[in-house]
N, C-alpha and C positions, 0 to 999 in steps of 0.2 A: 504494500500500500504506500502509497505516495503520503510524505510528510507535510502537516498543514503548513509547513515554512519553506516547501522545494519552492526554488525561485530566492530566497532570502538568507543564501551562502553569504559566510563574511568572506572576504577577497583571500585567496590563498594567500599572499606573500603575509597577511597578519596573523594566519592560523598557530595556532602553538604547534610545537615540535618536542613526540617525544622524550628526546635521548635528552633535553634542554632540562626535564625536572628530575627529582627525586622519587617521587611516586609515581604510581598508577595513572597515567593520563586517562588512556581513553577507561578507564572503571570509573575514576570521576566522573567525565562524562557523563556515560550511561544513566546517571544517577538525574539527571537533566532531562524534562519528557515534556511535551507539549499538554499544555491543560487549554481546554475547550467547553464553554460555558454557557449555558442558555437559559433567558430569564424572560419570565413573562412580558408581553408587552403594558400589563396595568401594572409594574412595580414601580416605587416611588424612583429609583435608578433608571430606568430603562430608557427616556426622554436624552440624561446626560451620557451614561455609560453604552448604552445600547442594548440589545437583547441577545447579539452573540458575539461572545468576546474571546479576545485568542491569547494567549502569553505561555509562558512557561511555570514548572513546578519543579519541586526540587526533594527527592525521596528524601528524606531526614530517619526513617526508622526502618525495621525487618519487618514488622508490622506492615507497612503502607501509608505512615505518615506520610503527608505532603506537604509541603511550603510552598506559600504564595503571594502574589497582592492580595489584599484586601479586597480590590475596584475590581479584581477579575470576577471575583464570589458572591461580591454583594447580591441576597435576592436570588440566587443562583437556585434552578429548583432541576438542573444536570448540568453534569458534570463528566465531561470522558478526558482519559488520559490516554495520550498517543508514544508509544517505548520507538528506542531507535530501531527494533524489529520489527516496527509497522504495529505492531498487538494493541486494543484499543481497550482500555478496560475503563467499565465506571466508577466513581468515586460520587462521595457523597460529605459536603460540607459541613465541617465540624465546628469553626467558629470564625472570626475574625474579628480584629481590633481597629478603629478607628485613631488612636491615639499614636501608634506604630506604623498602623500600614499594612500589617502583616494579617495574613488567613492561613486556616490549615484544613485542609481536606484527605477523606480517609478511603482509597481504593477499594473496593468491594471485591476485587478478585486479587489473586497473590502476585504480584509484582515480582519476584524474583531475582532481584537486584540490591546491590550491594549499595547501603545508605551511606552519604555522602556525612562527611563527619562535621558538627559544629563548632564553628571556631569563635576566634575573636577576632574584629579588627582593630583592636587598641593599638597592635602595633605597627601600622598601617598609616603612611605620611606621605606627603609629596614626590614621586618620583619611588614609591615602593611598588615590584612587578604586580602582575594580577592577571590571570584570566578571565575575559568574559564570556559564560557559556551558556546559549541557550541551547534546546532540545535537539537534536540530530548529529552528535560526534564532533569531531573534527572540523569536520566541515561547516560547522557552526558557532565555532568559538574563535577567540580572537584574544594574542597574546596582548600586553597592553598596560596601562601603567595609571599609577594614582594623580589624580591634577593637584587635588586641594583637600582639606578638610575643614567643614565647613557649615555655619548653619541653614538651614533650607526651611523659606515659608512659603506652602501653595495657598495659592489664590482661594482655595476652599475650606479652609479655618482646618491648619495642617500647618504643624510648624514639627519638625526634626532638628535637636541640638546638634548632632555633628553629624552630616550626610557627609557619603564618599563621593567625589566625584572624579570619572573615568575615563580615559583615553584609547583605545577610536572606539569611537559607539559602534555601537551592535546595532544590527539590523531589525532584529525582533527581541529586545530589551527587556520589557514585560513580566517580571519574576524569573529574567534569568538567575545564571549562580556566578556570585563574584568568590573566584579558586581564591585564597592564599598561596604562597613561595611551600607550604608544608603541606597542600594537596586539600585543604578543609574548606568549610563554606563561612566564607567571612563576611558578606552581605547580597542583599538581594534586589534585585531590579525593579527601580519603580517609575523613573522619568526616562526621557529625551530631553535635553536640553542645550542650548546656543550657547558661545564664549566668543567672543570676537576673537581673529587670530592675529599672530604678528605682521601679519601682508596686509589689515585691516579687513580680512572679507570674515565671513562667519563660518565657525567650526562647531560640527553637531559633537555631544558629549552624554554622559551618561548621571545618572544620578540613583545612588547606593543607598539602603536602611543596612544602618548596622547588622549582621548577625546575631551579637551578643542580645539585642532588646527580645528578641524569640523566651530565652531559660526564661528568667522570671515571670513569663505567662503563659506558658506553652501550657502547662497541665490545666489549666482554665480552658483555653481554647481547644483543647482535646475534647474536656467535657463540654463543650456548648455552654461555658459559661463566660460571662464578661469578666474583662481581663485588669478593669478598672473601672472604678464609679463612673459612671456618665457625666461630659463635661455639659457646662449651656451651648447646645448650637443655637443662630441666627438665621442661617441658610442666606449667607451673602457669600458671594463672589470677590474679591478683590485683589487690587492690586498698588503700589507703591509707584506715586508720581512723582516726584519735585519735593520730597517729604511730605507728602501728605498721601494718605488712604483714601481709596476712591474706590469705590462699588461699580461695579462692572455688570451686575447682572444682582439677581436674586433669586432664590429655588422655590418655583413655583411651590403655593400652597406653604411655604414655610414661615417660621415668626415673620423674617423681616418683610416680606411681601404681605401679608396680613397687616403689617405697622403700615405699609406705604413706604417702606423704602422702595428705590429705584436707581436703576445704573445711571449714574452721574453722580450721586450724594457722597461727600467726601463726609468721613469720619471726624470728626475735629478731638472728642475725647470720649472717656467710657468713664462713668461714676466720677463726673468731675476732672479728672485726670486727663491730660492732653496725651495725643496719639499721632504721630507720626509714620513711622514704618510699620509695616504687618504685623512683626514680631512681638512689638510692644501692645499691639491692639489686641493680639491672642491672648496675652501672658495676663492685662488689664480683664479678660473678657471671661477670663475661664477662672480667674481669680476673686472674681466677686460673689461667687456663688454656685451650689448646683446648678445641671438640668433642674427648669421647673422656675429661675431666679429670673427675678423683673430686674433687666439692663438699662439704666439711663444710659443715652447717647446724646452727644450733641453733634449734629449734621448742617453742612454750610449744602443748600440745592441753588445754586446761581448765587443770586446776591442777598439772601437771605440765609439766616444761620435761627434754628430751632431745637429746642428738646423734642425725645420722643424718648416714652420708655419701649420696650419689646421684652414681650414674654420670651424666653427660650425655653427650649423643649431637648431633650433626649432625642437625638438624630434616629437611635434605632426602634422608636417607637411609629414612625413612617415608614417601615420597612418593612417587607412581606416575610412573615414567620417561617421559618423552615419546616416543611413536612419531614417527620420522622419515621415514615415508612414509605 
């Protein structure tokens, strides 16, 4: 059977080469499979995410653990995984964290394959090597190097203290596996993202979640349970102009479109406190209180600048329940 990523080889001259490591290349590898996702079209997701999603998973156990994004599983009601033998077996979503990024999903037939070991990237800096692998061998990975280490905040109430980020991107990124120099799995694929290069034109790049953030919640999200209190979501969008936070959109049916926010309303502060960059609008936003807490905001829309409070809500109470059978 043809792989859902034939067509989306990284370029041989950046492939890694065995006789170059220590361990097991291509068993590594292996451990790397195509996860494939489909979610109803009435799920609160399905509008941003879509209904069939494609990235990678990454065996972590003898069992049939699996490692993944989060955004691949969200709402997911199937799930198949594709081996580099072509064999397509189901899985079935066991939890996922919002705060991480990270989901795990549990194969229903026996996978047969050697789980890729969990490491750390603590020790992992500027200019230290790295494989980036997603599902089909060789021919899909890509030897490659650390850029920066660094904080990361998405535009969707998502902030990561120290993301990896990667050199040359991968073609299908998506919950690939970021190898360490000692053969383990040191983080895992969540973005695509731009750096401007030294010639001034734009270079595509990659963006890592730690490894290490998995231990401390992995047996929660095993059991289907939550991996941490619920923070306040808004269901804003945004993004960092000129210092200042500015809304770009709002998620349908969410607090802030309930309040009447709307893409243009620059954030000015949250409980009083002035706001600037994302970072500090998360850290301000998730700090004042549970899911459930009434957020003052003050919002500049044109030439006018107003209060508005907004209920926040528990993100995963808009989410379609997982069926357990």
């Amino acid at each position: 059977m043809t792989s859902p990523f034939h067509g989306h080889e990284v370029e041989a001259r950046l492939r890694p080469a065995a006789d170059a490591y220590a361990f097991d290349l291509d068993g590594a590898l292996s451990a790397v499979v195509a996860l494939e996702a489909r979610v109803p079209r009435d799920a609160y997701t399905a509008a941003i995410l879509g209904t069939e999603r494609l990235g990678n998973g990454i065996v972590i156990s003898t069992g049939g653990l699996v490692l993944t994004m989060a955004y691949l599983i969200t709402e997911a009601e199937e799930v198949t995984l594709t081996l580099d033998d072509g064999r397509r077996v189901p899985a079935h979503v066991l939890g996922f964290d919002a705060q991480s990024g990270l989901g795990v999903v549990q194969a229903l037939e026996p996978l047969d394959l050697t789980p890729l070991a969990l490491g750390t990237s603590r020790g992992l800096e500027a200019g230290s090597p790295v494989i980036v692998a997603g599902a089909g061998g060789r021919s899909h990975a890509a030897a490659g190097r650390v850029v920066a280490r660094m904080p990361f905040a998405g535009y969707w109430e998502y902030l990561l203290d120290d993301a990896i980020i990667t050199e040359p991107a991968h073609p299908h990124w998506s919950g690939a596996a970021l190898i360490g120099p000692a053969g383990d799995l040191v983080g895992i694929g969540s973005l695509s993202l731009e750096r401007q290069s030294r010639g001034g034109g734009v270079q595509p790049i990659n963006m890592f979640v730690p490894a290490e953030l998995l231990a401390p919640i992995l047996d929660d999200l095993a059991r289907g349970k939550p991996a941490h209190p619920p923070r306040p979501w808004l269901g804003v969008f945004a993004q960092e102009t000129e210092n200042h936070v500015v809304l770009v959109g709002v998620s349908p049916g969410g607090p802030a479109a309930r309040a009447e926010l709307r893409a243009g309303d620059v954030i000015l502060a949250v409980a009083g406190e002035a706001v600037s960059d994302l970072a500090r609008f998360y850290t301000r936003l998730w700090a004042h209180g549970p899911a459930g807490a009434t957020i003052p905001l003050r919002i500049r829309r044109e030439h006018d600048v107003f209060e508005v409070e907004v209920r926040a809500v528990d993100r995963a109470s808009l989410l379609k329940k997982r069926r357990l059978n």
